[in-house]
C-alpha positions as CSV (number, residue, x, y, z in Angstrom):
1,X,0.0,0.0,0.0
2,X,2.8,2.6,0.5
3,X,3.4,2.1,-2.8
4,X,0.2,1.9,-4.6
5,X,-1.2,4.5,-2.9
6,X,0.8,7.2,-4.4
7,X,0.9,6.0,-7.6
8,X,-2.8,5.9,-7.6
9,X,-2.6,9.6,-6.8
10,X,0.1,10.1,-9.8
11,X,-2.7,8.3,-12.0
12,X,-5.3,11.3,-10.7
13,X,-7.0,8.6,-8.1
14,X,-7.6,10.4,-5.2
15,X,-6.6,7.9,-2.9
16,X,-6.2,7.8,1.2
17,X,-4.7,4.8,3.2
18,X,-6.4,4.5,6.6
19,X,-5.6,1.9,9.1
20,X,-7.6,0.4,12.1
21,X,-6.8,0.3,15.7
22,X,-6.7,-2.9,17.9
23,X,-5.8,-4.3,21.4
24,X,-3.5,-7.0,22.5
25,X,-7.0,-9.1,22.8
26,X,-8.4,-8.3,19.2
27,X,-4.8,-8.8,18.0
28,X,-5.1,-11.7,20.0
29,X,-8.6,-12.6,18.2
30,X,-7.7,-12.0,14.7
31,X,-4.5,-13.7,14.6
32,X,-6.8,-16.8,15.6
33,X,-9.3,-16.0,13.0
34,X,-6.0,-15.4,10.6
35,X,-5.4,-19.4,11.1
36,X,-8.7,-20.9,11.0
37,X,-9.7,-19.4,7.8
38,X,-5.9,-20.7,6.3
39,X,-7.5,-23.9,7.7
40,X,-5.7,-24.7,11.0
41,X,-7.3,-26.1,14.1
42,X,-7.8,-23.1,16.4
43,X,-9.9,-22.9,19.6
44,X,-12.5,-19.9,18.7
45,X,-15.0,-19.2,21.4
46,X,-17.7,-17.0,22.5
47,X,-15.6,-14.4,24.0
48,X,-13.4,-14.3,20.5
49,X,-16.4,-12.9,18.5
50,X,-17.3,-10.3,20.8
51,X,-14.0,-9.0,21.5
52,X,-14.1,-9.0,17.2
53,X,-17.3,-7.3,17.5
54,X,-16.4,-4.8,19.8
55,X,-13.3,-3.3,18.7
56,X,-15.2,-3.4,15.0
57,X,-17.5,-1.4,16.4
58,X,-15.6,0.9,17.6
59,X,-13.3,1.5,14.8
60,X,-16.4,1.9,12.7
61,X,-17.0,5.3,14.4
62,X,-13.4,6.3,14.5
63,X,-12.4,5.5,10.9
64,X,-12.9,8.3,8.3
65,X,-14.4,6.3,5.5
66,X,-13.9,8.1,3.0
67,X,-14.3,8.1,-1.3
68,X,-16.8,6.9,-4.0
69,X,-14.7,3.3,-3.4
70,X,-14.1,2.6,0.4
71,X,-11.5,-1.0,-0.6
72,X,-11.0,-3.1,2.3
73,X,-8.4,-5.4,2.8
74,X,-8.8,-8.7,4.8
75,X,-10.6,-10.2,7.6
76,X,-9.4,-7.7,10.3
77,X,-11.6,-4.7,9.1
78,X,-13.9,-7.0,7.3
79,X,-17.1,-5.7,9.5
80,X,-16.4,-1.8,8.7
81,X,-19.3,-2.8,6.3
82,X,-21.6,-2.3,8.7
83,X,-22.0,1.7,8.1
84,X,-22.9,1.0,4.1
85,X,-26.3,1.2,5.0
86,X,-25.6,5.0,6.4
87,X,-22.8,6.4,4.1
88,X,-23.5,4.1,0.5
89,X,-20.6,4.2,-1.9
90,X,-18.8,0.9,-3.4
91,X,-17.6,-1.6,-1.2
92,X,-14.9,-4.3,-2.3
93,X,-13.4,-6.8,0.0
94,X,-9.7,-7.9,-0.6
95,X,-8.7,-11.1,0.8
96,X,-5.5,-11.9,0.7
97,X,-5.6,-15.3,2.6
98,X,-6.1,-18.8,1.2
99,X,-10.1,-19.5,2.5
100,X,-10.4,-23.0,-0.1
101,X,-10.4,-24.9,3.5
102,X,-11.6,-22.1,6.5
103,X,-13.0,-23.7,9.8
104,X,-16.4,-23.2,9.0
105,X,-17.6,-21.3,12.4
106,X,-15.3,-18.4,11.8
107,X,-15.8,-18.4,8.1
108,X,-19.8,-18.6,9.0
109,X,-19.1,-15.7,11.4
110,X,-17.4,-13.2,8.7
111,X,-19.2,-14.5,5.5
112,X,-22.4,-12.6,6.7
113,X,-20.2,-9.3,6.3
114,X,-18.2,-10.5,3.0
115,X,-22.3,-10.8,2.0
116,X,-22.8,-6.8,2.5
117,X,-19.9,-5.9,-0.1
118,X,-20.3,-5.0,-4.1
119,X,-17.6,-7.3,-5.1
120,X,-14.9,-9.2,-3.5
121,X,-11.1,-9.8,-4.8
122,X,-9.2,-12.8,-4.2
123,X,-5.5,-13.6,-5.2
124,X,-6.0,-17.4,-7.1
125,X,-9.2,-18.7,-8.0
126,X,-9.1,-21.7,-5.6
127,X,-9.0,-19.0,-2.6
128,X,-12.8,-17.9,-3.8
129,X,-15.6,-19.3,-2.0
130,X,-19.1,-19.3,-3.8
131,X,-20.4,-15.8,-3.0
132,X,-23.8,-14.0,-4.7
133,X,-21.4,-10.8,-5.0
134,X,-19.6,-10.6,-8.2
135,X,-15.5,-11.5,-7.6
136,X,-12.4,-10.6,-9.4
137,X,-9.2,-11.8,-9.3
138,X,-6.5,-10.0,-9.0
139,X,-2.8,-11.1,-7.8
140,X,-0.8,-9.2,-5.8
141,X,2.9,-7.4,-6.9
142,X,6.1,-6.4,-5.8
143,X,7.7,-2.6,-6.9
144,X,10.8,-3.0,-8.5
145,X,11.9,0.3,-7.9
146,X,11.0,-0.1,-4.0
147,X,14.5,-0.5,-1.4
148,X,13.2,-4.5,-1.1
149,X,13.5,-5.0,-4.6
150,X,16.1,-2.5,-6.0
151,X,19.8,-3.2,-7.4
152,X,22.4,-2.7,-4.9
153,X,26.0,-2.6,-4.9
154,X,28.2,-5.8,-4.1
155,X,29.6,-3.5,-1.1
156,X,26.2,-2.9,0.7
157,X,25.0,-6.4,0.0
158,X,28.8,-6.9,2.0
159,X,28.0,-4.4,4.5
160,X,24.9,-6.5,5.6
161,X,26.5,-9.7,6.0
162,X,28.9,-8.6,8.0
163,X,26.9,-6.3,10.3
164,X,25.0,-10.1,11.1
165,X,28.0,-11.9,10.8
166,X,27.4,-13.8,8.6
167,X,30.5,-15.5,6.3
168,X,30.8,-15.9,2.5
169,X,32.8,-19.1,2.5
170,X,29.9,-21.5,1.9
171,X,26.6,-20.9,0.1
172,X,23.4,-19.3,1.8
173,X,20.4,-21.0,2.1
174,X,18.0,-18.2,3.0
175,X,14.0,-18.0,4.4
176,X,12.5,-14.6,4.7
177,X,9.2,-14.5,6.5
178,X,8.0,-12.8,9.9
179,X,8.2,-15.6,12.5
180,X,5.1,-17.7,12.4
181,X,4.1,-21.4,12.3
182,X,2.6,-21.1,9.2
183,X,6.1,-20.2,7.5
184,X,7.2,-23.4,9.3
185,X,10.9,-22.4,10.5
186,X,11.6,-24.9,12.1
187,X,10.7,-27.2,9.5
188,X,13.4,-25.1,7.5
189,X,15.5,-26.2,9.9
190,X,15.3,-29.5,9.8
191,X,15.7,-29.5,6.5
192,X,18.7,-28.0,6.3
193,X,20.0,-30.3,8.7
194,X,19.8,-33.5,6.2
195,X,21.3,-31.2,3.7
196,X,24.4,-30.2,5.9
197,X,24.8,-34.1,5.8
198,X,26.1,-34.0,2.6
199,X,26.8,-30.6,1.2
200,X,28.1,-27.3,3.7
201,X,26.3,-24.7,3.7
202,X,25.0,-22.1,5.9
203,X,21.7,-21.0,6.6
204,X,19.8,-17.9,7.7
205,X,16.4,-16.8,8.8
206,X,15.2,-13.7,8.7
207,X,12.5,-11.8,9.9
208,X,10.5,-9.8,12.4
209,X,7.7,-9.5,14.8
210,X,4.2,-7.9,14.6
211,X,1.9,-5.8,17.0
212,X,-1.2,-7.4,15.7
213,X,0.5,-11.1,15.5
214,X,1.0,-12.1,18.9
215,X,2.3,-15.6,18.4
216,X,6.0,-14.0,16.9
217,X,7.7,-13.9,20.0
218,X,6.5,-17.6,20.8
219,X,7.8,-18.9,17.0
220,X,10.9,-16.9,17.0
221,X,12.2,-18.3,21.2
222,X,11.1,-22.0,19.6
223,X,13.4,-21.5,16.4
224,X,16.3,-19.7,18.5
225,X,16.1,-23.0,20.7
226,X,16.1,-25.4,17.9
227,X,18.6,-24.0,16.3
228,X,20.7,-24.2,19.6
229,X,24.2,-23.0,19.1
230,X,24.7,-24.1,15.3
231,X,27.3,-21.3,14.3
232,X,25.8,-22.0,10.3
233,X,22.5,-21.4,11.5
234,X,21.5,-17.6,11.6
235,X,18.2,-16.4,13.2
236,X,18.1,-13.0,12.4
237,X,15.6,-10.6,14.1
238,X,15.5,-7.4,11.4
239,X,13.3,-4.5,12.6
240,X,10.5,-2.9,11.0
241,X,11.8,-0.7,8.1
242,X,14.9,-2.8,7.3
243,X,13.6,-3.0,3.3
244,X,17.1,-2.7,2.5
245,X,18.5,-4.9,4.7
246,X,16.5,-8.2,3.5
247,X,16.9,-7.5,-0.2
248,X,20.6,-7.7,0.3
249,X,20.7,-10.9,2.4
250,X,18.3,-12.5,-0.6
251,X,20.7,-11.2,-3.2
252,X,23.8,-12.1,-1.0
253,X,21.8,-16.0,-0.8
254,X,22.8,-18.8,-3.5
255,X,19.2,-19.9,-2.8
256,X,16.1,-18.4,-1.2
257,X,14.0,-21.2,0.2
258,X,9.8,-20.8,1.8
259,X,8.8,-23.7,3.0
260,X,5.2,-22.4,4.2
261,X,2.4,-24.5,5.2
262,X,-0.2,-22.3,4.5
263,X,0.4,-19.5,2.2
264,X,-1.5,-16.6,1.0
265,X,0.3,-15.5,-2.1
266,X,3.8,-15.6,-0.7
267,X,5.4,-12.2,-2.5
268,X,8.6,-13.3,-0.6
269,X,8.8,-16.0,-3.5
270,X,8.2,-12.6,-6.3
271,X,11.1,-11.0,-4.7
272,X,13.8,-13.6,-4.6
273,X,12.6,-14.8,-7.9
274,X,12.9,-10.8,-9.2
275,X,16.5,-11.3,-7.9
276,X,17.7,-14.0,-10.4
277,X,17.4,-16.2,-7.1
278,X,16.7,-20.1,-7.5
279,X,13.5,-20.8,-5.6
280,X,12.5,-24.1,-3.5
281,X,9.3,-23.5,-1.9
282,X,5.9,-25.0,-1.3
283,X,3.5,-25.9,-3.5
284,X,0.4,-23.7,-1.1
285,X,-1.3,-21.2,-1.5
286,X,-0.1,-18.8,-4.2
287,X,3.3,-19.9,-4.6
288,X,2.5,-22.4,-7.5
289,X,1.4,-19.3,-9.8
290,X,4.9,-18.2,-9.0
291,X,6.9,-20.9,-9.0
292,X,6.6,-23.3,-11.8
293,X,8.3,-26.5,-10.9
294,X,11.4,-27.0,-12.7
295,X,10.8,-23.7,-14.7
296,X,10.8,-20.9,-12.6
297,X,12.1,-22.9,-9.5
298,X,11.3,-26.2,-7.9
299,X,7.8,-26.9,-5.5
300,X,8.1,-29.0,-2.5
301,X,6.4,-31.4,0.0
302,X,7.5,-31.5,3.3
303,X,10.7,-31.4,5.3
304,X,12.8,-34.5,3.1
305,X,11.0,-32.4,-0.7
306,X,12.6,-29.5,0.9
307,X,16.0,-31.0,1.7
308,X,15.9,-33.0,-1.7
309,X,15.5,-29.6,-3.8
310,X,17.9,-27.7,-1.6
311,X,20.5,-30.3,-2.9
312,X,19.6,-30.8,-6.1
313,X,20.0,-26.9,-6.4
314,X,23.6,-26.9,-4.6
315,X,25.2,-30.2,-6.8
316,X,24.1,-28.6,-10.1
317,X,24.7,-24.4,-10.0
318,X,24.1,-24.1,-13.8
319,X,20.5,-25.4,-13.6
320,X,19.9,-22.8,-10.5
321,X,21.0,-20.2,-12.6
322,X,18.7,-21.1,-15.3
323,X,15.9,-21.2,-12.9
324,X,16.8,-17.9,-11.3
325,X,17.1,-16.2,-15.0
326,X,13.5,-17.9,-15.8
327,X,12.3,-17.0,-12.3
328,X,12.6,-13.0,-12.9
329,X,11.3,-13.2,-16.6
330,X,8.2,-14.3,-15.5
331,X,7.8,-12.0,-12.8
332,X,8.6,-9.1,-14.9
333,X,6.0,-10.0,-17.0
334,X,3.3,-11.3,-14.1
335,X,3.9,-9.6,-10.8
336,X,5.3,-5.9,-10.9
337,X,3.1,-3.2,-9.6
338,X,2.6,-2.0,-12.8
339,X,0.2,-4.7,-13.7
340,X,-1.5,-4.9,-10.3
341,X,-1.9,-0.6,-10.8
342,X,-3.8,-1.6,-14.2
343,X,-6.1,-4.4,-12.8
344,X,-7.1,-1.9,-9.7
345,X,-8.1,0.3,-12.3
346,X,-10.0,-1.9,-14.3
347,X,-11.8,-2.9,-11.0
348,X,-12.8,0.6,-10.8
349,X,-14.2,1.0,-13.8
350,X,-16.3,-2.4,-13.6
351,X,-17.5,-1.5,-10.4
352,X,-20.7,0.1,-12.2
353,X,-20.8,-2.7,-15.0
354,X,-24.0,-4.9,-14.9
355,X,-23.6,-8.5,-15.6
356,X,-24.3,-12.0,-15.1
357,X,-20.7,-12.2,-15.1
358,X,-20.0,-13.8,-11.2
359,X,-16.0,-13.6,-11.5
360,X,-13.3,-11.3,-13.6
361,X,-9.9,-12.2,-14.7
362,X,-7.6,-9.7,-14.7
């Protein structure tokens, strides 16, 4: 959103970016909800929904809502619908999550408010669910231009591996992802552990915490321990704002692995991929529209697929080249802002098109 938002405004869409406030509870809440619609086993009760309801409610009188479109993004805000009745306008959901498998008691809890919308965009068409409102999909992007994704010299890509200590005498296996079960890093681990019985290599996982994800701290204590005192194992913890920092430790990596269990789209894969990186990573949620096995990078299963890729990748360093090359082709052509800026816009302009017409490629 930092970036689309003002190149919207560049494009003469008068465009504002607000954001909703939360407790430690809702955080608490939503983080649960996050799960159970990505299909994992969570223990939702009573108390869950109305500390959801409450805090909705709230922010519903705070927030400005304002424009002809008010666009809202994910299960979080999902109930600022409520005040259509009172203020009109469009309204478009955007879900970025994966709901082909949500427990069905939280799903039944927000499809009621998903029901109030004009349209609703998912990312694939196997995260839809069968809606009455019309749906479009549209997949998400990375900015080229933006300090994650820009070139940088060899001696600040340097500068950052040596400020983690972190050597160039073997090759990098690297994971980029806030520290959550979902992104399974400790499964990373283990994988790299039946590669480091053959081949030496190093590896290093990056990535931060979150305010409204309160599990972080939880994940990122379990992954210190399990990596113990391994001095080829690197748990970094990079700060909010530190763009610059992880696009140099994915360009410093020989591969970029995401071994997620339940994936949204995954634009971690977009980046490395935009980088020339070779890519193992799950075959969930969006990454399979990024990663085409043995074309743009190689899918997995599980902690031995992992492992197996990582090696193929290390024994043969021409074909990971070839995949890296491949890998930023087609996101040039599939996943740069550009594109998404273009579908957005089309959105907007369908948003008052009649039709029979229940879902939109774009």
């Amino acid at each position: 959103m930092s970036r689309m938002v003002p190149l919207l405004e560049q494009l003469g869409v008068d465009t504002r970016w607000s954001v909703i406030k939360g407790n430690d509870d809702f955080f608490q809440v939503t983080k649960k909800f996050h799960n159970a619609l990505h299909g994992r086993q969570e223990k939702i009760t009573e108390h869950d929904f109305a500390v959801f309801m409450e805090t909705t409610k709230r922010n519903a009188e705070e927030v400005e809502l304002y424009g002809d479109i008010i666009f809202i993004h994910d299960p979080q805000p999902v109930g600022l619908v409520a005040r259509k009745h009172e203020i009109g306008k469009k309204w478009v959901w955007r879900c970025h999550i994966d709901l082909s498998h949500p427990d069905e008691k939280v799903w039944n809890f927000i499809q009621p408010f998903v029901l109030q919308y004009d349209e609703a965009v998912f990312s694939a068409p196997s995260f839809s669910r069968e809606l009455p409102i019309r749906q479009f999909l549209i997949r998400p992007s990375i900015d080229p231009l933006s300090d994650k994704n820009k070139e940088l010299s060899q001696s600040l890509i340097d500068s950052v591996l040596t400020k983690y200590g972190i050597p160039k005498d073997k090759p990098i296996i690297t994971q980029v992802s806030r520290f959550d079960y979902l992104k399974d890093p400790v499964g990373v681990i283990q994988a790299f552990e039946l590669v480091r019985r053959n081949m030496d290599c190093q590896l290093v996982l990056a990535g931060g915490t979150a305010t409204d994800d309160p599990e972080s701290d939880k994940v990122l204590a379990e992954v210190r321990e399990r990596a113990g005192n391994n001095p080829d194992i690197h748990v970094l913890l990079v700060p909010p704002g530190s763009d610059i920092e992880i696009n140099a430790l994915q360009r410093a990596s020989t591969i970029v692995v995401q071994k997620s269990l339940r994936e949204g789209f995954g634009l971690t894969v977009s980046e490395a991929l935009w980088k020339a990186k070779p890519v193992v990573a799950s075959a969930v949620g969006g990454i399979p529209f990024q990663v085409k096995n043995k074309f743009t990078g190689l899918l997995s299963h599980g902690i031995e697929g992992t492992a197996y890729a990582l090696k193929q990748l290390l024994a043969n360093p021409g074909y990971a080249r070839w995949l890296g090359e491949n890998g930023r082709e087609h996101v040039r052509y599939n996943f740069l802002i550009t594109r998404h800026l273009r579908d957005y816009l089309l959105l907007f302009l369908f948003l008052d098109y009649s039709s029979d017409v229940d879902v939109m490629y774009l």
